[in-house]
C-alpha positions in Angstrom: 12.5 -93.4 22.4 11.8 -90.2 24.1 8.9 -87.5 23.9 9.1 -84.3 25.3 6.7 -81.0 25.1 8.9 -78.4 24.0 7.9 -75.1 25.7 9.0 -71.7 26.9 8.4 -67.7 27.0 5.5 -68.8 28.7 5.8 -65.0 30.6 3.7 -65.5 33.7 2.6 -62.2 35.3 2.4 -59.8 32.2 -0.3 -57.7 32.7 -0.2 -56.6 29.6 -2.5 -54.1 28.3 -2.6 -53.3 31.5 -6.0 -55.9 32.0 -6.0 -58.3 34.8 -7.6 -60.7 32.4 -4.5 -60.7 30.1 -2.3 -61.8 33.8 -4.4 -64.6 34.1 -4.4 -65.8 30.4 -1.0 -66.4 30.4 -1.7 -68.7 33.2 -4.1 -70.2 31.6 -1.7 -71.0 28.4 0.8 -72.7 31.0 -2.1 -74.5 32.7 -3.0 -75.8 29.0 0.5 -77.2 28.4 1.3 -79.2 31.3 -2.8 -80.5 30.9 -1.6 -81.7 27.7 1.6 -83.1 28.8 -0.9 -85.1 31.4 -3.2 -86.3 29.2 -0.5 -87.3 26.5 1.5 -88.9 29.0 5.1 -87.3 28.0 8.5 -88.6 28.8 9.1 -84.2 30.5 8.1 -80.8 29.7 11.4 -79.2 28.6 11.3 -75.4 29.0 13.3 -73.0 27.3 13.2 -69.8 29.4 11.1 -67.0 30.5 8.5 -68.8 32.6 8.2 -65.3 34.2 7.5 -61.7 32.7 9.8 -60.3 35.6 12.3 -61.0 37.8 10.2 -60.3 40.8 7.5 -61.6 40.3 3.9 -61.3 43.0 3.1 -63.6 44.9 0.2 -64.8 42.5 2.2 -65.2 39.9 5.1 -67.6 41.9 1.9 -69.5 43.5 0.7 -69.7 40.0 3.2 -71.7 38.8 3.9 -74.0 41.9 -0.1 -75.0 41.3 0.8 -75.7 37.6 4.2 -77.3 38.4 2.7 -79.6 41.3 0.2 -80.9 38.8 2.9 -82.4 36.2 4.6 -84.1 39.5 1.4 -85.6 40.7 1.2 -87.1 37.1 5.4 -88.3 37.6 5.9 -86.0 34.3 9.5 -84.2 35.3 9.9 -80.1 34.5 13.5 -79.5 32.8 13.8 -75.8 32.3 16.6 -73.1 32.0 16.5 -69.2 33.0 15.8 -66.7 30.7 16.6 -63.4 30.1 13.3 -61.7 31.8 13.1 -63.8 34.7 17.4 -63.6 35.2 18.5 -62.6 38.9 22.2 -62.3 40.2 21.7 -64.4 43.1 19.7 -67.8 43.4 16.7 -68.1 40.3 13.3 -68.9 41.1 13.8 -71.8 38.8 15.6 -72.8 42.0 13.1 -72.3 44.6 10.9 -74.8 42.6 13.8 -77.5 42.5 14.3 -77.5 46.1 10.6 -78.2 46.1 11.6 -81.5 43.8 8.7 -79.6 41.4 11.2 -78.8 38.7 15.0 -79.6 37.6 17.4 -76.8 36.9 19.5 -77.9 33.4 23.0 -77.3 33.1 26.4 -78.7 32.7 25.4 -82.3 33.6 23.3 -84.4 31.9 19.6 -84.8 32.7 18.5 -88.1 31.4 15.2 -88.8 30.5 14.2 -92.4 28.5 17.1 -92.3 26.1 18.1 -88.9 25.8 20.4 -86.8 27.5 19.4 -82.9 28.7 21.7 -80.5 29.2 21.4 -77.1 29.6 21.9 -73.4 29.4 20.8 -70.2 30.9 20.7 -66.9 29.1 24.2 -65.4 28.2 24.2 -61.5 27.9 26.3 -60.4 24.8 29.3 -59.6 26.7 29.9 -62.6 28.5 29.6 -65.0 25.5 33.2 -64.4 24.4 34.5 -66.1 28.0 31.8 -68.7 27.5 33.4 -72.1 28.4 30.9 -75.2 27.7 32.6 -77.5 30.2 30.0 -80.4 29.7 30.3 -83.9 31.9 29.8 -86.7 29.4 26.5 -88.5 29.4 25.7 -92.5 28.0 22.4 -92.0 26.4 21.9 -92.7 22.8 21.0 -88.9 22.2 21.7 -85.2 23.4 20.0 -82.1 23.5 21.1 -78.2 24.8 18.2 -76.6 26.1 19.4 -72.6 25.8 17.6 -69.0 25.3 18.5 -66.2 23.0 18.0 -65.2 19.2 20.3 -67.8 17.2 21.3 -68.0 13.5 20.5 -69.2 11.2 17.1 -67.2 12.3 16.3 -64.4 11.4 17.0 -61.7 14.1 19.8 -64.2 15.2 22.5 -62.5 17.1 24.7 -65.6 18.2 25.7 -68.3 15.5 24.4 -71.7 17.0 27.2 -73.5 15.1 29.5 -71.4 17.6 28.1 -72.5 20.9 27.8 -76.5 19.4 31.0 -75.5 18.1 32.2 -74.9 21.8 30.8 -77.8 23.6 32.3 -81.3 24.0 29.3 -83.3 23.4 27.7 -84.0 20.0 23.5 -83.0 20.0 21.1 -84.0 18.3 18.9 -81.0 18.8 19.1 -77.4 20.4 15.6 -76.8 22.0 15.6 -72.8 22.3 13.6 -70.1 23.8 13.3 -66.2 23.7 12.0 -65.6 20.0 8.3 -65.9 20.7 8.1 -66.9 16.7 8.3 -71.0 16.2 10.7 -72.3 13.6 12.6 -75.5 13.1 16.0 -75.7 11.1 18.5 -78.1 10.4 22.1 -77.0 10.5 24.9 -78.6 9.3 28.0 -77.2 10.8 30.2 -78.7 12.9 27.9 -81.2 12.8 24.1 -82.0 11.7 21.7 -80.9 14.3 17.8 -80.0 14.7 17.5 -76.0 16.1 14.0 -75.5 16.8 12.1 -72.3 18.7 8.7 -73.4 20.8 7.5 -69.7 20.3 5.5 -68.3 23.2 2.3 -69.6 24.9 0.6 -66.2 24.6 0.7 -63.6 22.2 3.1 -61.0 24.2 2.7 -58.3 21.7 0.5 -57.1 17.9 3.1 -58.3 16.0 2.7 -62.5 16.7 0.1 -63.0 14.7 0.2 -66.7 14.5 -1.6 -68.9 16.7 0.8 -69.9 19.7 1.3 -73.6 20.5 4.2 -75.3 21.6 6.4 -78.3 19.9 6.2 -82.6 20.7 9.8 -83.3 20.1 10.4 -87.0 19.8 14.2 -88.9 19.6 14.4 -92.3 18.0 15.8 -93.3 14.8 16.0 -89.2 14.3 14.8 -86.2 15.6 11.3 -85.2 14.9 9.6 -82.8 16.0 5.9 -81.3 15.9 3.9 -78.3 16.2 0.9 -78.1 18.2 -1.6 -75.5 19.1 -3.1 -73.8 22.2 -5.9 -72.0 22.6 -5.8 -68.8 23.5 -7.6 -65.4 24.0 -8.5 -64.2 20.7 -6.4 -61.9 19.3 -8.3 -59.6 15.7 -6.5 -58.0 14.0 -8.1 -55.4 11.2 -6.0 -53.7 8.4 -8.0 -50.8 6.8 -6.5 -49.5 3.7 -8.4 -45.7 3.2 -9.5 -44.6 -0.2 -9.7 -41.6 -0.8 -12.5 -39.4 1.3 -13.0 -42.7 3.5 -12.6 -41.9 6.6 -13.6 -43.2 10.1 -16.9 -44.6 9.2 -15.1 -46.8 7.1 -12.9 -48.3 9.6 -16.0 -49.1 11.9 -17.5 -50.9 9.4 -14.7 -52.9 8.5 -14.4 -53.2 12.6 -17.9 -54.5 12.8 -17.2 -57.3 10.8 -15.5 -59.5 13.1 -16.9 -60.9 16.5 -15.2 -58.9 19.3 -16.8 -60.8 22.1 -13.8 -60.7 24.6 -11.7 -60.2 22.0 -7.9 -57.7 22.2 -8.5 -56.4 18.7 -5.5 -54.8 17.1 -6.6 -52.1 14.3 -4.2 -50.8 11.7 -4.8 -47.9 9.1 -3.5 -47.1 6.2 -4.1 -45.6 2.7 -5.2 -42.1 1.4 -8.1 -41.6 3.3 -9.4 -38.4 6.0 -7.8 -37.9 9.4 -9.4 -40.1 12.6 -9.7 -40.3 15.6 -8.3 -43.6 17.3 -10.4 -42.9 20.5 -13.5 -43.2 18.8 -12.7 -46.8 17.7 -11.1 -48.0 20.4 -14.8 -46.7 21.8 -16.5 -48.8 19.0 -14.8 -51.5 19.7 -15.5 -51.6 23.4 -19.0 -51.2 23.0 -18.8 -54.6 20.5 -17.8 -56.4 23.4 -13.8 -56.0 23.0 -11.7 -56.6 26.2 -9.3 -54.5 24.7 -9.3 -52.4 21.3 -5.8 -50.2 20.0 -5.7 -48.3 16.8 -2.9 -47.5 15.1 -3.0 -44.9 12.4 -0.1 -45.5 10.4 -0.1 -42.8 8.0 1.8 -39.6 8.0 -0.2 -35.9 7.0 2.0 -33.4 5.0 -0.3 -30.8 5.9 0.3 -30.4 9.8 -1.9 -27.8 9.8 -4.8 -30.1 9.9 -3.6 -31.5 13.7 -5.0 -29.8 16.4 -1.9 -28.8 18.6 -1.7 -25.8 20.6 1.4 -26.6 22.2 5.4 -27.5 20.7 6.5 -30.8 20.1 6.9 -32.5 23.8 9.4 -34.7 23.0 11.5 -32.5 20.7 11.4 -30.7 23.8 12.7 -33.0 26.1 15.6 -34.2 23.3 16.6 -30.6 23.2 16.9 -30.6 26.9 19.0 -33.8 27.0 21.3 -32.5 23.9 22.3 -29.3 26.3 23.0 -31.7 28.9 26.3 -32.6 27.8 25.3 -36.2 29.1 28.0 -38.9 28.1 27.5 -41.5 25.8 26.8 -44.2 28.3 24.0 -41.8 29.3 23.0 -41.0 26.4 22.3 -45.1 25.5 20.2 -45.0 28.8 18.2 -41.9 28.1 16.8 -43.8 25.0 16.4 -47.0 26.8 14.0 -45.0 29.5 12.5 -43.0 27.5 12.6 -43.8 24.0 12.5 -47.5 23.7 9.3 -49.6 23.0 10.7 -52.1 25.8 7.8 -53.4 28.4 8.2 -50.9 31.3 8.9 -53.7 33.3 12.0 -54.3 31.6 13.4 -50.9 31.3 15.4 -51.0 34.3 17.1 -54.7 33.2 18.0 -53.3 29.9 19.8 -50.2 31.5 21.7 -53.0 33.7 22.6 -54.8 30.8 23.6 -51.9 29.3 26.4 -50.3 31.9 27.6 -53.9 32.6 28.0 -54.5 29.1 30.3 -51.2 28.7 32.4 -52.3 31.9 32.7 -55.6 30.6 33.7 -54.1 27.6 36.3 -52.1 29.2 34.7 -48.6 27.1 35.3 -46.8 29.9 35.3 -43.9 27.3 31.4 -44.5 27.2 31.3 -42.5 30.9 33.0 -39.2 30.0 31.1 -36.2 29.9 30.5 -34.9 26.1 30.5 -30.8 26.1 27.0 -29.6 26.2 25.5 -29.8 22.4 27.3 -32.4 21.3 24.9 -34.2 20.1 22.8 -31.3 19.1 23.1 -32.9 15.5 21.2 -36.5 16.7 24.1 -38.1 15.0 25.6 -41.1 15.8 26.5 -40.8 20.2 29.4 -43.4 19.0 30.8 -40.7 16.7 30.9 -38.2 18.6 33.9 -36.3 20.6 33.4 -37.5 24.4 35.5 -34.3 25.4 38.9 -33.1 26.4 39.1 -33.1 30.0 41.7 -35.2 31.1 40.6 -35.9 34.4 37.5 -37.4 33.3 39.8 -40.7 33.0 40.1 -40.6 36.5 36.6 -39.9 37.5 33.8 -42.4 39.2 32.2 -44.1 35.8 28.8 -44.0 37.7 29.1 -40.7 38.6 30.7 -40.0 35.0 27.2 -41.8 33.6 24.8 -39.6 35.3 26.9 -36.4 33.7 29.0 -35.8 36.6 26.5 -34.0 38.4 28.1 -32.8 41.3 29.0 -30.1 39.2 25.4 -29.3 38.5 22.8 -30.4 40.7 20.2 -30.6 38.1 21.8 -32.8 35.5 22.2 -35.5 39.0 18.8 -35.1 39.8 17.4 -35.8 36.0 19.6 -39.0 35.8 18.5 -40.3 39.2 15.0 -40.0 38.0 16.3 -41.8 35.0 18.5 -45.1 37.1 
């Protein structure tokens, strides 16, 4: 028999909300996990990716984690983990660093054998390399198997790689596939090619409003079968307060339903909605403060027909700067990372990895066509950038795709300089 805490997306060093306090509760939540890996005396602690928010990250953070990791090897309890997609470098991981320590063990094509169980692993595959993926495993003798991977899987929901593909792929038969990167736990049995256990940890700490659920982390066992168990953590508490207006309610209301809950060091999350008056998220997020709340966001989810009512004495800023970027003439591949800077709801600390991902995945892709310059307005629509003509000019073929990205700006000086500030 063997017994492993299942863990992962444990993000150390997100300061999120911007708080130190939040920095150090996600230390905390790792601090919990190999505690209870002590105290339960577990075969390893298996993680499934993401034991950092960042790819670089500060000194506190990386001493953070040796203090953890040095406790689980002063108790014999081994650390099997795989990289993820935040923490993901190009040369040597810091997943690394800790194994030349002998702190940790870096999963991958040959088995890891703990008790009776076989560990293999693997790190986070970008989209465009899965097609060359080549699961060339080295055969193991234990009487079971698991693949320790991160990324969003079928069968679950938000899945973007079928798991039956990648066991599909690989020459050894698991019993389970231990995953990481949707910070939501589930547990599903698949039957294709073969009957395995696919199971998600979840994250240690709530990374943003919409994981609602306490976090935790799962006790896989292998004996007769593969079972597996949920367990909690505790954590920083999260409130979360849905006010549904009626009509002439307004934001006396929503700080009475606010002063219902203890805030006492609390992040408290508060949503409106309904047919009630205008407010002013400020003066809640003020309310909320003053009850003690570490942190207090409002978000008004309604939408006023009459705009009359909102006091603006200026246009639309964004508009603005989308009707700047439409006259730019920017190319599609530009385009894509004009919305990841400055549209998408990514962590800014991640911005700059999901542009990279981006441009390597076109040259992987071979769309070189992405990097052409589009004639200035052609997206003046907002339609589709895919569907769009990328231009005539022949030479463009020819040209730099870097340069061609940034809107070939040697031509005009200011469309280089707005996507430098941009890369």
């Amino acid at each position: 028999m063997t017994r492993v805490i299942h863990t992962g997306d444990t993000h150390l060093g997100y300061q999120q909300y911007h708080v130190p306090e939040r920095r150090q509760d996600f230390l905390a939540a790792f601090r919990q996990v190999a505690a209870d890996a002590v105290a339960d005396d577990v075969d390893a602690v298996v993680h499934a990716g993401d034991l950092f928010h960042d790819r670089r990250p500060t000194l506190p953070d990386i001493m953070g984690a040796l203090d953890v990791l040095e406790t689980l090897a002063d108790a014999d309890v081994p650390f099997l983990a795989v990289v993820g997609n935040h923490e993901a470098k190009r040369d040597a991981q810091w997943l690394d660093l800790y194994e030349s320590l002998g702190l940790a063990t870096r999963l991958g094509d040959a088995p890891v054998t703990v008790g009776d169980t076989a560990f293999y692993g693997l790190d986070f595959v970008p989209r465009a390399n899965r097609d060359d993926l080549d699961l060339d495993l080295e055969a193991h003798d234990a009487e079971h198997a698991a693949l320790v991977t991160h990324g969003l899987f079928e069968p679950f929901d938000l899945g973007d790689w079928d798991v039956s593909e990648l066991l599909e792929s690989a020459d050894v038969t698991f019993d389970a596939v231990l995953l990481g990167d949707n910070h939501d736990p589930g547990t599903k049995r698949v039957e294709e090619p073969y009957e395995a256990w696919v199971t998600y940890c979840g994250s240690t700490e709530r990374a943003s409003a919409d994981e609602r659920a306490d976090r935790g982390y799962n006790v896989v066992t292998f004996d007769d079968g593969v079972d597996v168990r949920r367990r909690g953590l505790e954590t920083r508490e999260f409130v979360f307060v849905d006010v549904d207006l009626g009509p002439g309610e307004g934001v006396e209301r929503v700080r009475e339903r606010v002063a219902q809950h203890d805030l006492a060091d609390a992040v408290v999350h508060v949503s409106v909605d309904g047919d009630g008056e205008p407010i002013a998220p400020a003066t809640v997020e003020e309310f909320a403060h003053d009850q003690g709340a570490l942190v207090a966001r409002v978000t008004d989810r309604r939408e006023f027909a009459d705009e009359a009512e909102v006091d603006v004495s200026f246009a639309d800023p964004d508009e603005a700067v989308r009707e700047r970027v439409r006259d730019l003439g920017l190319s599609r591949a530009a385009r894509e990372i004009d919305e990841a800077v400055r549209e998408s709801k990514l962590a800014d600390s991640n911005v700059d990895d999901a542009v990279e991902e981006r441009v390597r995945d076109l040259v992987d892709d071979g769309d070189l066509d992405a990097f052409q310059r589009a004639p200035a307005g052609t997206y003046a629509d907002e339609g589709d950038p895919e569907q769009a003509d990328a231009g005539d000019d022949p030479e463009q073929a020819d040209r730099d795709p870097t340069a061609a990205a940034a809107g070939d700006g040697a031509e005009d000086p200011e469309d280089q300089s707005t996507m430098e500030e941009y890369l």
